[in-house]
C-alpha positions as CSV (number, residue, x, y, z in Angstrom):
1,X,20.9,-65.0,28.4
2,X,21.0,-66.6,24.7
3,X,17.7,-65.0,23.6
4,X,19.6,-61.5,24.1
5,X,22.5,-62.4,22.4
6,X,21.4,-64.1,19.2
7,X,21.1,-60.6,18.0
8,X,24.3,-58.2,17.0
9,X,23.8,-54.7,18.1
10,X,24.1,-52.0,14.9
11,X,26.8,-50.0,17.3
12,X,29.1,-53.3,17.6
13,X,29.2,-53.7,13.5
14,X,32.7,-53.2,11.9
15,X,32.4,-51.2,8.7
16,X,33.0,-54.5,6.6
17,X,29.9,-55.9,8.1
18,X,27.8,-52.7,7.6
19,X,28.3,-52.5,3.6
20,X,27.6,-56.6,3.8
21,X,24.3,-55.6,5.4
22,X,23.7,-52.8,3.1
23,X,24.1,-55.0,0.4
24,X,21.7,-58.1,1.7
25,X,19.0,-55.2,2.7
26,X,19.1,-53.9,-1.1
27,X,18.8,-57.4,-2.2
28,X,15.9,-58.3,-0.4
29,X,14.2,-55.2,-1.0
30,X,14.9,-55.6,-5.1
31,X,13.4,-59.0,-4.4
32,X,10.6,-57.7,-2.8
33,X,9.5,-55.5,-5.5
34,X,9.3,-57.6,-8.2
35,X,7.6,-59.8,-6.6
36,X,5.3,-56.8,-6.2
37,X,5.3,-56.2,-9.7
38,X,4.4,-59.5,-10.7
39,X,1.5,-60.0,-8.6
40,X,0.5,-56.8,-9.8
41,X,1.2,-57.3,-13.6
42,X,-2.2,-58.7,-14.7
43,X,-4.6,-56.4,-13.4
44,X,-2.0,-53.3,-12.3
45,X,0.1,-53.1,-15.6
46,X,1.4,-49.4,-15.1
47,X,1.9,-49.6,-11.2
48,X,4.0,-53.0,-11.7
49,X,5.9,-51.4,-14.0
50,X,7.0,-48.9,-11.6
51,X,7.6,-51.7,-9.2
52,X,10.1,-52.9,-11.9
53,X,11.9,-50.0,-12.3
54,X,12.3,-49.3,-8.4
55,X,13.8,-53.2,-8.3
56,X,15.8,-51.6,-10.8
57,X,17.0,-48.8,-8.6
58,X,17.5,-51.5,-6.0
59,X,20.1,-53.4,-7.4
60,X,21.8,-50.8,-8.7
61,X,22.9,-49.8,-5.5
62,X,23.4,-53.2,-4.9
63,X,26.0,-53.3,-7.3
64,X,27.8,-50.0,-6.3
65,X,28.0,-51.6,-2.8
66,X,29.5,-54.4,-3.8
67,X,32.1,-52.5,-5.7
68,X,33.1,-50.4,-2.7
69,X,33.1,-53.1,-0.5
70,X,35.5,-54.9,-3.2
71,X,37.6,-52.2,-3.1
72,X,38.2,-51.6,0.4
73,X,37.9,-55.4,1.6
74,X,38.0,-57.9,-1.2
75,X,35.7,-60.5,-2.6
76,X,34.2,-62.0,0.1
77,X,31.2,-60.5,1.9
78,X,30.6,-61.6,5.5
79,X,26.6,-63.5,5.5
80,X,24.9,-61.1,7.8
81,X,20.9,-60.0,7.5
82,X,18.5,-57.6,8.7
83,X,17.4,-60.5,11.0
84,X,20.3,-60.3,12.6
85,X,20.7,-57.4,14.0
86,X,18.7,-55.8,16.8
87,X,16.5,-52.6,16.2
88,X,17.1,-53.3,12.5
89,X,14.1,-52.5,10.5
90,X,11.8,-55.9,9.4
91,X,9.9,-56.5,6.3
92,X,6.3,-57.7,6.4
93,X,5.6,-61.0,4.5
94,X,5.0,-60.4,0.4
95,X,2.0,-62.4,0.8
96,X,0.4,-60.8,4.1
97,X,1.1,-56.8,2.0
98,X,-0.3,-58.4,-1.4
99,X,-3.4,-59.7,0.2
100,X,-4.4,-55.7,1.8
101,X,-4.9,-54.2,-1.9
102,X,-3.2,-51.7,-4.2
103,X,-2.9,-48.8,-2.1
104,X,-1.1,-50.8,0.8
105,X,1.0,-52.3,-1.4
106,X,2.0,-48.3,-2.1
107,X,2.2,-47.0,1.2
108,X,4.6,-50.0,2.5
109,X,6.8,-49.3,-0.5
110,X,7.1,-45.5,0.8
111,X,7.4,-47.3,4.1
112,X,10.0,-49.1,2.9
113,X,12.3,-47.0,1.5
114,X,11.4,-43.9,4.4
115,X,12.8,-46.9,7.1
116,X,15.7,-47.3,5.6
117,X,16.7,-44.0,5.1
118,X,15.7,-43.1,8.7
119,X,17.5,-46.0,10.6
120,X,21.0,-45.0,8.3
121,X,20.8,-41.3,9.0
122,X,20.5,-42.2,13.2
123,X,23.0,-44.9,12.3
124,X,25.3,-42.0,10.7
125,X,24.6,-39.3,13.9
126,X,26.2,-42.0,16.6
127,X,29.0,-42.6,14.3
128,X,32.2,-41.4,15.7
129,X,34.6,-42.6,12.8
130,X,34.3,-40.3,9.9
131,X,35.0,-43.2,7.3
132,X,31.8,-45.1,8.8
133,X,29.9,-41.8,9.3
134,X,30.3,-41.7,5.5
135,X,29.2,-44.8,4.5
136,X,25.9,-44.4,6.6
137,X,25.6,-41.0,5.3
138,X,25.1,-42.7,1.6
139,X,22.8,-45.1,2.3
140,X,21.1,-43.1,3.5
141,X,21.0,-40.2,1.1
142,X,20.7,-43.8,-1.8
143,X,17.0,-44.4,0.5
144,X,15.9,-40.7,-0.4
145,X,17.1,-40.9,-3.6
146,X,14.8,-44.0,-4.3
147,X,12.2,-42.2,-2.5
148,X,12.7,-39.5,-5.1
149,X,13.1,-42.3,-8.1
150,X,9.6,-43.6,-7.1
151,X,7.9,-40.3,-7.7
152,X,9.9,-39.8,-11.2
153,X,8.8,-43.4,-12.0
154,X,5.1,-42.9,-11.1
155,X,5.1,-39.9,-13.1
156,X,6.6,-41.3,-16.0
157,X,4.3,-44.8,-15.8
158,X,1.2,-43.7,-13.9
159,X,-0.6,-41.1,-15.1
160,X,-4.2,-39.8,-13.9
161,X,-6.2,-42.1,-16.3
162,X,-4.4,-45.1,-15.5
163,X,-4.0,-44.3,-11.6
164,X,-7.9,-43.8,-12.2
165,X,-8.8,-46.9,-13.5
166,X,-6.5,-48.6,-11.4
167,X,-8.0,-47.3,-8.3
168,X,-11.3,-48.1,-9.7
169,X,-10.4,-51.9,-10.3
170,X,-8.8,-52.2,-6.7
171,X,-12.3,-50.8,-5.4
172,X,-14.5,-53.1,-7.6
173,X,-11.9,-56.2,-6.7
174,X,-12.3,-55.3,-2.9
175,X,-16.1,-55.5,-3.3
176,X,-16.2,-58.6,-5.3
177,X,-13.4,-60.4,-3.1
178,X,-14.8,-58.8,0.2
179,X,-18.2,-56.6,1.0
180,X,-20.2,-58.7,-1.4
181,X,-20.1,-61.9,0.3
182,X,-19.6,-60.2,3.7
183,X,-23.3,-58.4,2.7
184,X,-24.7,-61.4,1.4
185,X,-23.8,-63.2,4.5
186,X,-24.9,-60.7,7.3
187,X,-28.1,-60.4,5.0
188,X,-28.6,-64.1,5.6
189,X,-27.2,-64.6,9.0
190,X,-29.1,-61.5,10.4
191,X,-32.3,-62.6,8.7
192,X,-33.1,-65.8,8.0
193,X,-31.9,-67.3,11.7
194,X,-34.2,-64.7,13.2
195,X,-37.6,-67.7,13.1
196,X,-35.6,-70.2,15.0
197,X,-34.3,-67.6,17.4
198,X,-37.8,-65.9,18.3
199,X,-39.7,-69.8,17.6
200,X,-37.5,-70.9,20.4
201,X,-37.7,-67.6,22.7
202,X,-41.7,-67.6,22.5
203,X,-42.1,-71.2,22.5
204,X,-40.0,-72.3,25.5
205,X,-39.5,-68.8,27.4
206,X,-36.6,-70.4,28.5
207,X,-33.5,-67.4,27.7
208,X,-30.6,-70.3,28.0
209,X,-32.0,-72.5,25.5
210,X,-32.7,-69.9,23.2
211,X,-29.6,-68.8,23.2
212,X,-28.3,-72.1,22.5
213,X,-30.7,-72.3,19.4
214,X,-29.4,-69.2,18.2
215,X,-25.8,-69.8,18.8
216,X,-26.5,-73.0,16.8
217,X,-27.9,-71.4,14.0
218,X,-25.7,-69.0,13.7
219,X,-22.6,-71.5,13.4
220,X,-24.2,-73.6,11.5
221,X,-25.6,-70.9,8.9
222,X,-22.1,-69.4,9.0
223,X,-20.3,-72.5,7.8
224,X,-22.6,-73.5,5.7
225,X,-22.5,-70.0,3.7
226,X,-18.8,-69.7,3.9
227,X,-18.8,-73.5,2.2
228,X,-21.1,-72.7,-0.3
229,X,-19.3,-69.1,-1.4
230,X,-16.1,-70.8,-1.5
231,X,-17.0,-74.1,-3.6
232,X,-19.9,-71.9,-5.9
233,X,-16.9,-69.6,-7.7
234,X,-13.2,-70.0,-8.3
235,X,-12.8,-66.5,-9.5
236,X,-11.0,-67.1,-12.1
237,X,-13.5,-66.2,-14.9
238,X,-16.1,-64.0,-13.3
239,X,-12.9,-62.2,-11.4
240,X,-14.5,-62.1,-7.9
241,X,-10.9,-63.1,-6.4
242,X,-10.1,-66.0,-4.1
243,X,-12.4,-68.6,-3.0
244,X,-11.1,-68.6,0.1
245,X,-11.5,-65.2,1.4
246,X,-14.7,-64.5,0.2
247,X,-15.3,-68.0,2.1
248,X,-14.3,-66.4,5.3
249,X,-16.2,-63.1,4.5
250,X,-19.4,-64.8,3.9
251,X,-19.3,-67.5,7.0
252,X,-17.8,-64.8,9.5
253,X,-20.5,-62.1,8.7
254,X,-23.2,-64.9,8.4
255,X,-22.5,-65.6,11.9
256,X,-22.0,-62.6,13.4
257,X,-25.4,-61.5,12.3
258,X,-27.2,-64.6,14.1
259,X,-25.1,-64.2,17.1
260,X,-26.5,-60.1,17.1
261,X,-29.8,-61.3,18.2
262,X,-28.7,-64.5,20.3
263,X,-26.6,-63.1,22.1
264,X,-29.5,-60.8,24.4
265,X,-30.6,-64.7,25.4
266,X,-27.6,-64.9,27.7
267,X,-29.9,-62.5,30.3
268,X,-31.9,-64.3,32.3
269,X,-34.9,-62.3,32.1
270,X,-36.6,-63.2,29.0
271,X,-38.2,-59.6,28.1
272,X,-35.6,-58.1,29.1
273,X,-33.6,-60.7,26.7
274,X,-36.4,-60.3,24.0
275,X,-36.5,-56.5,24.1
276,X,-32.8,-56.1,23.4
277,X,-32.9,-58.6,20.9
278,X,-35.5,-56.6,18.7
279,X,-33.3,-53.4,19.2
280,X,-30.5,-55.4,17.8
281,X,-32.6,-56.8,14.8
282,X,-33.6,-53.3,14.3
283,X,-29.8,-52.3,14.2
284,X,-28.7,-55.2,11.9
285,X,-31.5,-54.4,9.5
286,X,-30.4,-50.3,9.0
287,X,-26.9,-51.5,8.8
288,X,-27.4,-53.8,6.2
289,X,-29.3,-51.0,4.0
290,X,-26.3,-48.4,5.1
291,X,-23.9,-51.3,3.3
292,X,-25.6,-51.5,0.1
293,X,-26.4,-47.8,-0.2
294,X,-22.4,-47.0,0.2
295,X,-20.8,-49.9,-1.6
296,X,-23.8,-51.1,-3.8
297,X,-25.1,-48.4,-4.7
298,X,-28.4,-49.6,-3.9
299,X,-30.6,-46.3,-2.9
300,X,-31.2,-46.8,0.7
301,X,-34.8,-46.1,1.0
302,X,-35.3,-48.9,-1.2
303,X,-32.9,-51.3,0.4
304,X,-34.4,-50.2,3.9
305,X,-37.8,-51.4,2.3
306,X,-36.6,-54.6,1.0
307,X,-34.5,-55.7,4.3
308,X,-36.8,-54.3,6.7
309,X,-39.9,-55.9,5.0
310,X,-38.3,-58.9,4.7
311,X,-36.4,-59.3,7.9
312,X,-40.0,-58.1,9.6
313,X,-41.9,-61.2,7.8
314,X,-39.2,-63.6,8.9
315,X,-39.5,-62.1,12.8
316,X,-43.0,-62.1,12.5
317,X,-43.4,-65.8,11.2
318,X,-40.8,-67.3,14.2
319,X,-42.6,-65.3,16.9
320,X,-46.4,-66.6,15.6
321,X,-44.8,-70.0,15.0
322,X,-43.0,-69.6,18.2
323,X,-46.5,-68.5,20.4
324,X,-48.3,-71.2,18.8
């Protein structure tokens, strides 16, 4: 079947073809690190530069591979990726890592650099032909020896101030970019579509139509905060990071907390309904004080005041407006 065979097995590589993958795989991964370190360079400064010296590393080897391989077979080096061979180990996407924060970026760099030496040491133990056993036995002792590099370099770039404020930057970006629009839009979509939802439950007693209120709402509250986060800021002078995601923070959480309490309307029995749906509201209201106590630093008993007082007015307005 073609979808099998589109893929060369590791085992049916000659040696030629394993130094050309070595080589590609050293490439990408120099490439892949300063890209790292330039995304990182503006607010990161001492972790990109560690980047930069481990793309350093990286085409170091790159060059030392391509002087063995022009030694034993001349100038030209067969075109063969990671991609195309099976089992070999993938890359994630720069852009998908980037977008997960400092300390991912970190981990998938020790990821990184661990894979490769794994997959050439099990390469290495099925090798029966001691000139190929060698080679694999290099590369991978070259992975641990970037493993190794990456330590030397964090020591010598990184030290516990800067790793400090770095840290504290990636925390204070991940609540800018993410938990305060996410809060703000829970806070909204948990309270403020809590009148049409209980207007509609009292005022019809119909649990399918209420439902459908709430549902509408909730969209509609959802898109409109998500809208209105991403066109208020571009983040480029107040530093609260892409438009865009903290678009999709704001609208998802603004929905999510209408949908809380609509969703109880899909029972049929409307106390029934109605009693779950207060639990909920009761829920949404303690989490929302739990949020800003751990990431806002808001003391809780006050932030349980505030939401619960206010979320209890809104409640209590839609259910007299509703019973009306």
């Amino acid at each position: 079947m073609r979808f099998i065979t589109q893929r060369r097995r590791f085992s049916d590589l000659s040696e030629q073809e394993v130094l050309a993958l070595a080589i590609s795989s050293e490439e990408d991964d120099g490439r892949i690190y300063r890209m790292y370190a330039e995304d990182l360079r503006s607010d990161f400064p001492d972790t990109a530069k560690i980047f930069e010296g481990m793309a350093d590393e990286e085409d170091e080897h790159r060059r030392r591979l391509i002087a063995l391989h022009r030694d034993r077979f001349g100038e030209v080096i067969p075109l063969i990726r990671r991609e195309h061979v099976a089992g070999y180990y993938a890359r994630r996407p720069i852009w998908l890592v980037a977008n997960l924060g400092l300390e991912r970026i970190r981990e998938e760099a020790e990821a990184m650099e661990h894979d490769a030496e794994r997959f050439y040491l099990a390469a290495a133990a099925r090798s029966e032909d001691a000139k190929t056993r060698e080679l694999l036995g290099d590369l991978a002792a070259a992975e641990a020896g970037h493993q190794r590099r990456a330590g030397e370099l964090e020591d010598e770039y990184l030290d516990d101030e800067s790793r400090n404020q770095e840290d504290h930057h990636a925390r204070r970006q991940f609540l800018l970019t993410w938990v305060q629009p996410g809060l703000a839009g829970l806070m909204d979509g948990s309270v403020s579509t809590l009148a049409p939802i209980f207007a509609a439950a009292f005022a019809t007693g119909d649990t399918w139509n209420t439902f459908l209120v709430g549902l509408a709402a909730s969209v509609g509250a959802g898109i409109s905060m998500g809208f209105t986060e991403a066109a208020s800021d571009d983040g480029e002078l107040s530093g609260r990071g892409s438009p865009a995601k903290r678009g999709i923070a704001s609208g998802v959480m603004t929905t999510l907390g209408g949908l809380g309490h609509a969703l109880p309307y899909l029972i049929p029995d409307f106390w029934t309904a109605t009693v779950i749906a207060l639990v909920i509201v009761f829920i949404e209201l303690w989490a929302i004080a739990w949020i800003q106590n751990k990431f806002m630093d808001t003391p809780f008993f006050r932030a349980a005041f505030q939401v619960v007082l206010g979320g209890a007015l809104v409640l209590a307005a839609g259910v007299l407006i509703g019973s009306g």
